[in-house]
N, CA, C and O of each residue as an XYZ file, in Angstrom:
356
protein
N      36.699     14.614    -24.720
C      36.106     15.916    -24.918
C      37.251     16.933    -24.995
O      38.048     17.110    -24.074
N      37.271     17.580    -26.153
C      38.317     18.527    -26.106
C      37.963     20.019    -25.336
O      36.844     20.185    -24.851
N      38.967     21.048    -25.266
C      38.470     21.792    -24.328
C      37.399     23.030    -24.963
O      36.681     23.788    -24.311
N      37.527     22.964    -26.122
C      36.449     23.903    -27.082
C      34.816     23.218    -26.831
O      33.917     24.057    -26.782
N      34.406     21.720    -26.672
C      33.718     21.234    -26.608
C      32.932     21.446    -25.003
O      31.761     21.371    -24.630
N      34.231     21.742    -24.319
C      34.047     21.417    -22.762
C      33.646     23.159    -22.510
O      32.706     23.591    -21.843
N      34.658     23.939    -23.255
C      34.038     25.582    -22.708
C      32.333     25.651    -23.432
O      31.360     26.085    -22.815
N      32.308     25.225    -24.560
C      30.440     25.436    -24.760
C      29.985     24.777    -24.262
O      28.792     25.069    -24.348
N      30.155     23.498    -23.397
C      29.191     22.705    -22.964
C      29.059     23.434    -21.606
O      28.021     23.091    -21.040
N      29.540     24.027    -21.147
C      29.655     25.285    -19.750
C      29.158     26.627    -20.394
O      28.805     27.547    -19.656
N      29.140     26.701    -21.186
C      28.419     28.138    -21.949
C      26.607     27.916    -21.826
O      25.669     28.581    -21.386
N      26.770     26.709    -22.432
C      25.549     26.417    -22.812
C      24.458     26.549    -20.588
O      23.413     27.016    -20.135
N      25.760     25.738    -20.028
C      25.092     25.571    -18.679
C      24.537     26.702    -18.382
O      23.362     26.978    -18.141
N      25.648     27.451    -18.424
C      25.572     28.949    -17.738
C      24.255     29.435    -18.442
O      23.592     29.935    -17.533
N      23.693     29.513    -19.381
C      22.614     30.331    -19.973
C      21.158     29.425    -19.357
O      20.048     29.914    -19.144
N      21.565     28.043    -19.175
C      20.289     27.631    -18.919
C      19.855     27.305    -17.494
O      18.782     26.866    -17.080
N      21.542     27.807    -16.534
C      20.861     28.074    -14.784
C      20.432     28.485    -14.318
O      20.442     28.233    -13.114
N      19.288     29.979    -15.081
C      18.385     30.467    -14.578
C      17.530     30.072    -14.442
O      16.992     29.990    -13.338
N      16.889     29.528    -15.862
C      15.774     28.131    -16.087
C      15.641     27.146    -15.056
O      14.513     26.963    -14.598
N      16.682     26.428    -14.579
C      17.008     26.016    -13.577
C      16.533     25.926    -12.456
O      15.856     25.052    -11.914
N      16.998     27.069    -12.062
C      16.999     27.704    -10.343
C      15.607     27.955    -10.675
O      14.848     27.127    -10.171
N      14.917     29.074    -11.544
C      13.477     28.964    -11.396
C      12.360     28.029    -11.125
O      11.250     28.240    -10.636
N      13.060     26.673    -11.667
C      11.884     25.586    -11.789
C      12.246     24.839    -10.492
O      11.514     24.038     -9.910
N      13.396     25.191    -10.150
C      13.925     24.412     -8.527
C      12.635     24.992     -7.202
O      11.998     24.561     -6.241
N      12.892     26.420     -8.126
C      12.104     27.234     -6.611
C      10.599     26.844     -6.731
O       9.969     26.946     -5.679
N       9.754     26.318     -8.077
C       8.324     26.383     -7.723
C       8.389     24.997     -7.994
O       7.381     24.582     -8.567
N       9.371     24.043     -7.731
C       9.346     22.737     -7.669
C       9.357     22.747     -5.918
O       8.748     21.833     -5.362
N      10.052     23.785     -5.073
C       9.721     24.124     -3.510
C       8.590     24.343     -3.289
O       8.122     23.977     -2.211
N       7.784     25.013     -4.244
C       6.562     25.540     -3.769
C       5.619     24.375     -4.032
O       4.804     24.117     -3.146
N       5.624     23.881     -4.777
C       4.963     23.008     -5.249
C       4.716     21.798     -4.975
O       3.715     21.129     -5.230
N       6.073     21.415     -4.212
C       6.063     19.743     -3.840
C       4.829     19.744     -2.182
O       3.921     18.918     -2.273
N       4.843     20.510     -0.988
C       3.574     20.122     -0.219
C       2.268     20.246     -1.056
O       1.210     19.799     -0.611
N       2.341     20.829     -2.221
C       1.082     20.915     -2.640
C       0.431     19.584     -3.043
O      -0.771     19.369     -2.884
N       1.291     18.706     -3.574
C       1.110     17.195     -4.159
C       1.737     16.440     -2.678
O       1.264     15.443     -2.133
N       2.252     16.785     -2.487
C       2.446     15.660     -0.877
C       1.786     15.588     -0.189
O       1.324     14.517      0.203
N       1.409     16.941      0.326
C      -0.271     16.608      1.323
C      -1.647     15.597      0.915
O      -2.321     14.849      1.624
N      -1.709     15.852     -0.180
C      -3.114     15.089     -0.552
C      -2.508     13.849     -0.775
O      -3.194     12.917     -0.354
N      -1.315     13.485     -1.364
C      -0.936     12.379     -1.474
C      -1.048     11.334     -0.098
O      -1.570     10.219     -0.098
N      -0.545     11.878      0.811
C      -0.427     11.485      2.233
C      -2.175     11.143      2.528
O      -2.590      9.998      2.707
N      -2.702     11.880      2.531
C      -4.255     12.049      2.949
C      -4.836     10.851      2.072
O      -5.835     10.247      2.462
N      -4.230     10.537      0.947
C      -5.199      9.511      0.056
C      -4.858      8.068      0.281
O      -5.681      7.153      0.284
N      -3.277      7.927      0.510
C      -2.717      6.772      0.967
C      -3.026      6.546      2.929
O      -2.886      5.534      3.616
N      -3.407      7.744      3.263
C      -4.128      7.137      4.623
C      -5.667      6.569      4.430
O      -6.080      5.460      4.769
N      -6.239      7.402      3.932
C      -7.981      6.886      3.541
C      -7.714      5.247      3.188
O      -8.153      4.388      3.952
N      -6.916      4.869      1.895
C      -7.146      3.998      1.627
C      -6.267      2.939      2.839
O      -6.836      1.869      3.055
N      -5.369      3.109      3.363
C      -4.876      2.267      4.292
C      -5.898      1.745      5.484
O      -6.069      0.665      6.050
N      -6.545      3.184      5.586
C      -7.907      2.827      5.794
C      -8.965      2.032      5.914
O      -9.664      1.745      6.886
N      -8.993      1.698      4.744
C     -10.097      0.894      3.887
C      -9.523     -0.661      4.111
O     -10.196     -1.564      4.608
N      -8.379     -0.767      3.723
C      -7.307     -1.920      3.804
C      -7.577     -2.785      5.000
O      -7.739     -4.005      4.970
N      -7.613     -1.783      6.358
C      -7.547     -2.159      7.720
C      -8.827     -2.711      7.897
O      -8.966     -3.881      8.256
N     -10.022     -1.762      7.614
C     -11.413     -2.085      7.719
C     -11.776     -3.690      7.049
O     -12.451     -4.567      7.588
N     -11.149     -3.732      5.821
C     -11.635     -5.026      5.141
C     -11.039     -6.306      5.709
O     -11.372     -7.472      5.495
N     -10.176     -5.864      6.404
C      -9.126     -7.066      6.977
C      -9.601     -7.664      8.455
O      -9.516     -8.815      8.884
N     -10.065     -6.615      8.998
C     -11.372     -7.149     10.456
C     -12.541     -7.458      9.854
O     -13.198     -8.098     10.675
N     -13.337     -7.293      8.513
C     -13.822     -7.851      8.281
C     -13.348     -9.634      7.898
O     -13.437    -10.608      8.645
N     -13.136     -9.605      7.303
C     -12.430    -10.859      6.821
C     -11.992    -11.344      8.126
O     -12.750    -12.238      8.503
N     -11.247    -11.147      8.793
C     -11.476    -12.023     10.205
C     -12.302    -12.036     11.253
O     -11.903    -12.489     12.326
N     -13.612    -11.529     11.103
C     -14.652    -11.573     11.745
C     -15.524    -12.565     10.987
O     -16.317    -13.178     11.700
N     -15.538    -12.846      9.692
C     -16.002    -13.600      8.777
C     -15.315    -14.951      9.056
O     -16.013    -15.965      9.072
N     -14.153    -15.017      9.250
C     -13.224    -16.230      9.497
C     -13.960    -16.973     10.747
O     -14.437    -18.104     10.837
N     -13.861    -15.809     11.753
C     -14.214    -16.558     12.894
C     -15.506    -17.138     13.027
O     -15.540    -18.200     13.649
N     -16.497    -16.718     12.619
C     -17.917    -17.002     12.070
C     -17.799    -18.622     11.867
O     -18.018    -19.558     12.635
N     -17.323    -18.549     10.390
C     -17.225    -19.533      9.590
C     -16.642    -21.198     10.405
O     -16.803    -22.400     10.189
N     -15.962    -20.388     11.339
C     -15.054    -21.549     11.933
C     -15.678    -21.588     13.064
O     -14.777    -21.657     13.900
N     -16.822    -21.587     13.676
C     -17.905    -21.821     15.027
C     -19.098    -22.440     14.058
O     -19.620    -23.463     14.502
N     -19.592    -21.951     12.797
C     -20.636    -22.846     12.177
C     -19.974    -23.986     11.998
O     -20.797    -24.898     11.917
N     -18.605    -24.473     11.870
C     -18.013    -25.650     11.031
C     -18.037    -26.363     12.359
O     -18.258    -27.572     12.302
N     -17.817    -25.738     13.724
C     -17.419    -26.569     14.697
C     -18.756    -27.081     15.146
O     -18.781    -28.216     15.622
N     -20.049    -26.285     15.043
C     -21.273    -26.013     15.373
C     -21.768    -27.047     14.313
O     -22.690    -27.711     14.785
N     -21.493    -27.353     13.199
C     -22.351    -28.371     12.670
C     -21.221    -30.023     12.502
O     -21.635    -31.178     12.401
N     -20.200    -29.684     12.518
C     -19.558    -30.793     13.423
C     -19.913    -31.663     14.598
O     -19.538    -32.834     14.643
N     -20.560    -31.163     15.455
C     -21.053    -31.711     16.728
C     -22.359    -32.015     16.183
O     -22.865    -33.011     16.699
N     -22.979    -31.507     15.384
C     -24.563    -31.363     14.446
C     -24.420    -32.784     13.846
O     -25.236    -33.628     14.217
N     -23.492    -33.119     12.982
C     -23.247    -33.972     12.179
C     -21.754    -35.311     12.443
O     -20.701    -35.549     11.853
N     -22.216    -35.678     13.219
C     -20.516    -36.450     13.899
C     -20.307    -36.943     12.394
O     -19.414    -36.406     11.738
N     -21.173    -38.040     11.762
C     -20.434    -38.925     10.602
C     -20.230    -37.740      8.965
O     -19.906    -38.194      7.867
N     -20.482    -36.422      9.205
C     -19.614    -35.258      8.240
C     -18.158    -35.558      7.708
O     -17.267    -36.304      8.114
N     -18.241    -34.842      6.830
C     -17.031    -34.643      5.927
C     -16.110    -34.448      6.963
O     -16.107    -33.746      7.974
N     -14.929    -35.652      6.203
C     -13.396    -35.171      7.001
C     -12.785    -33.578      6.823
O     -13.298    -32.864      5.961
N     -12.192    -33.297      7.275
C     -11.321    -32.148      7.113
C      -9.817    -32.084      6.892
O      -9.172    -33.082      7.213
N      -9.337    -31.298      6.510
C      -8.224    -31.853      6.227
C      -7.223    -32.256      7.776
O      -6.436    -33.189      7.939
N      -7.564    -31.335      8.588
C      -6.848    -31.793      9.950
C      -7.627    -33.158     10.395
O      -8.592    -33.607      9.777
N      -6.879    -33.933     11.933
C      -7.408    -35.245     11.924
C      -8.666    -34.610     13.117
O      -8.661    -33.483     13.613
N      -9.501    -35.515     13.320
C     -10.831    -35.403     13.831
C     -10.255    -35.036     15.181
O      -9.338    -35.653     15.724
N     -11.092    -33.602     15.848
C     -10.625    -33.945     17.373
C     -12.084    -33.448     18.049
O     -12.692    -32.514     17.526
N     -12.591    -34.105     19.201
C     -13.824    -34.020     19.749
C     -13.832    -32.313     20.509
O     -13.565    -31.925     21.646
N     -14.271    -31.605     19.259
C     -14.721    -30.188     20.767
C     -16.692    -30.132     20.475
O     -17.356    -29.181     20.063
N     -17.098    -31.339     20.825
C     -18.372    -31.188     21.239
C     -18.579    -31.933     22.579
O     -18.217    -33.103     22.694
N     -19.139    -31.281     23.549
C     -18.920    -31.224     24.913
C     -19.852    -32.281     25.618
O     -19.826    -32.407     26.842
């Protein structure tokens, strides 16, 4: 870059750091405006996340007292993939 290239490319800066600084300052004003709700939407749904996930292991546990529950129901039943162990009392 020669230095004719280098003084307008600093000419050019200088005219457009007002532009700049203006969009800096309502990029200040502006950023809690999109961060708050942002925050608020990624909690709701983390939310939701948590809720479905005690579901699903409330469903698990269910599932795995009918299996043990018709296990004792049914001794000569389907193998499982683990080896047979007696929890009928």
């Amino acid at each position: 870059m020669t230095r004719r290239q280098f003084l307008q490319t600093l000419a050019a800066l200088s005219l457009a750091a007002p532009a700049f600084a203006a969009k800096s300052s309502s990029v200040r004003v502006s950023g809690p405006a999109v961060a708050i709700p942002a925050r608020v939407t990624y909690n709701m749904f983390l939310g939701m996340i948590e809720s479905l996930e005690s579901q699903y292991i409330s469903f698990a546990g269910l599932l795995l007292n009918r299996l043990r529950h018709d296990a004792c129901t049914y001794p000569q039943g389907m193998e499982l993939a683990a080896p047979r162990t007696q929890v009928c009392s």
